[in-house]
C-alpha positions as CSV (number, residue, x, y, z in Angstrom):
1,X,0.0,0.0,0.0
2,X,2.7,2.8,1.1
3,X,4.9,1.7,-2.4
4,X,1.7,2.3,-4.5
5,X,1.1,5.7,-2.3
6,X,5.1,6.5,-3.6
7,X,4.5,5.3,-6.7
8,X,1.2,7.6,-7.5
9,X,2.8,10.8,-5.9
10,X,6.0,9.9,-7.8
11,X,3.9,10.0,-10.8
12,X,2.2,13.4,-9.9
13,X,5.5,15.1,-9.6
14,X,6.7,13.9,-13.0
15,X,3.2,15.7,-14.6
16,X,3.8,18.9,-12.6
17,X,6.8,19.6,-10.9
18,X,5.2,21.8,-8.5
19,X,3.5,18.9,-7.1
20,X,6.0,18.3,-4.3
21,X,6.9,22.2,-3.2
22,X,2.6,22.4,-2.6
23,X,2.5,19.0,-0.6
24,X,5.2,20.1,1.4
25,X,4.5,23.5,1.9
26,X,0.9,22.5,3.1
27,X,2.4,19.9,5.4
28,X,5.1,22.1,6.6
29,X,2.4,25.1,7.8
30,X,0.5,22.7,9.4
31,X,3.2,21.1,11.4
32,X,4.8,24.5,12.2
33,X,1.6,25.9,13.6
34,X,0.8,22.6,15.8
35,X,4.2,23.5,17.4
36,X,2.7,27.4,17.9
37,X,-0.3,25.9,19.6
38,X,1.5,23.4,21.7
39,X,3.7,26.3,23.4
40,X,0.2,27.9,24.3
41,X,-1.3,25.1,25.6
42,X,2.1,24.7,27.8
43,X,1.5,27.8,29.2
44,X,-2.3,26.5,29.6
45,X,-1.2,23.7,31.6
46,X,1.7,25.4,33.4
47,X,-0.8,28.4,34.6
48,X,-3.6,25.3,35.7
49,X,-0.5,23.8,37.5
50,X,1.2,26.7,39.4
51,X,1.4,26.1,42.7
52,X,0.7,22.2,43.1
53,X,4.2,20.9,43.8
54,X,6.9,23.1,45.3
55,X,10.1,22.3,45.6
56,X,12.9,24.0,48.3
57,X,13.9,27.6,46.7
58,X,17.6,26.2,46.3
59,X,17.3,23.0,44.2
60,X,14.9,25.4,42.4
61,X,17.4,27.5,41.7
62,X,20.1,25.0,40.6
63,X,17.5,23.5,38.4
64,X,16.5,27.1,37.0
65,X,20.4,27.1,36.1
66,X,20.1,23.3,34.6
67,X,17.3,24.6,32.9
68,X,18.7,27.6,31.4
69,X,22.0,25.9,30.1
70,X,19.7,22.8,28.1
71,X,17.5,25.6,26.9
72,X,20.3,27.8,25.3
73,X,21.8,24.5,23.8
74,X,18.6,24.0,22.3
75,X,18.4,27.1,20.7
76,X,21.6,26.7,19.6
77,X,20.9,23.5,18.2
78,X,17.7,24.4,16.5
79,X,19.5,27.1,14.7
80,X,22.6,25.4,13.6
81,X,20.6,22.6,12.1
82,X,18.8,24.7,10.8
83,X,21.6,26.6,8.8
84,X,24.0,23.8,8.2
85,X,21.0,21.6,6.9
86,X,19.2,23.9,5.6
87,X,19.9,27.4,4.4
88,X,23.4,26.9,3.9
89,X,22.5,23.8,1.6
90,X,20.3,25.7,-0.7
91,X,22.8,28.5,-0.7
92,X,25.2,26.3,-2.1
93,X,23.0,24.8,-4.5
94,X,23.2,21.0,-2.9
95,X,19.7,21.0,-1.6
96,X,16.7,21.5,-3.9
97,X,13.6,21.5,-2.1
98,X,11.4,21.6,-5.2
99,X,13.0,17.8,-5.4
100,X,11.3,14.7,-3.4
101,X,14.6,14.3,-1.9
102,X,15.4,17.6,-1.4
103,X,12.1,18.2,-0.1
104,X,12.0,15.3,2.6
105,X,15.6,16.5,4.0
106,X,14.1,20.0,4.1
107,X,11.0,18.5,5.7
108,X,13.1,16.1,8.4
109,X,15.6,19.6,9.2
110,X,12.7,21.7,9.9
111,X,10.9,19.3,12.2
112,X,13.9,18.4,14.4
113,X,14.7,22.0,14.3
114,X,11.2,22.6,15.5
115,X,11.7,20.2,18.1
116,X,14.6,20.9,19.8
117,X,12.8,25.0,19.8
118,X,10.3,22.9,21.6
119,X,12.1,21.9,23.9
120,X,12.9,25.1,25.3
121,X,8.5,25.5,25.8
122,X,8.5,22.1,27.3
123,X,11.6,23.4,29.9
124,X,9.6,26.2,30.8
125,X,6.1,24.4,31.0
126,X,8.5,22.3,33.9
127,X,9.8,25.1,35.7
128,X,6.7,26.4,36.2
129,X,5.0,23.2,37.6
130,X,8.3,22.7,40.2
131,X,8.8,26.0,41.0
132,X,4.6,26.7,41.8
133,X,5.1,30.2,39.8
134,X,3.8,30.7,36.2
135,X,5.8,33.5,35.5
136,X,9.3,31.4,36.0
137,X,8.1,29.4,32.8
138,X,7.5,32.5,30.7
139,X,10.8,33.9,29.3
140,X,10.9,29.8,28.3
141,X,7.5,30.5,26.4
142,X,8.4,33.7,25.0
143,X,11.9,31.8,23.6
144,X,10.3,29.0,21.6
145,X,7.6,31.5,20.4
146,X,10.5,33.8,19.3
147,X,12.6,30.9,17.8
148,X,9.5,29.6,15.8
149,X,8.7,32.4,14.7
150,X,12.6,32.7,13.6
151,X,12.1,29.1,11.7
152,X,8.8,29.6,9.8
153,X,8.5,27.1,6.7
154,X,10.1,29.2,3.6
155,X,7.3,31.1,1.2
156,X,7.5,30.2,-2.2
């Protein structure tokens, strides 16, 4: 079944080029924006949350550190796969995302990038639940929103 499904959208692409830049740039939108929501519904959660478990104020404050130092090599992450995988690539000419295969590396950067910018969301969604204060969780927030909004799917 998933060889015919290859097989048909292989086919498509051969009739009209465009084919694969319009599935992927649907797909890609949709994904991108599913990560948008699920930093909101952190904060959601985290506000619900605040004040349920508390921790003592100092292993807060060595995990705020913890926290801060994962969150930054996230970032990091996010946006140095996103440039060595992907901008820097079509810079260069060696990835064509108007291509199947150029499109599904393009497709499997962006997500992981995505991800790891996550990550950050998720940190913050935490440090709000052990720390009982929603605020502490919002500079987290406000980071994955920022670094999302840094990573939106290319135009065409």
């Amino acid at each position: 079944m998933t060889r015919l499904r290859i097989d048909l959208i292989e086919q498509a692409i051969s009739v009209d080029p465009h084919f694969a830049r319009c599935i992927m740039g649907k797909n890609l939108w949709l994904i991108w924006i599913a990560f948008i929501v699920a930093v909101f519904m952190y904060l959601v959660v985290g506000f619900s949350l605040q004040g349920m478990v508390l921790l003592q104020p100092d292993l807060i404050q060595i995990l705020g550190m913890v926290f801060f130092a994962l969150s930054l090599i996230c970032a990091a992450g996010a946006l140095l796969l996103r440039w060595k995988g992907i901008h820097e690539p079509i810079q260069m000419k060696t990835l064509d995302p108007q291509t199947i295969e150029g499109s599904q590396k393009y497709l499997m950067f962006s997500i992981l990038a995505w991800a790891l910018t996550e990550t950050i969301a998720i940190i913050g969604l935490v440090m709000m639940i052990i720390s009982g204060n929603f605020y502490t969780g919002l500079p987290y927030s406000a980071a994955s929103l920022i670094l999302l909004a840094l990573q939106m799917p290319i135009s065409e």
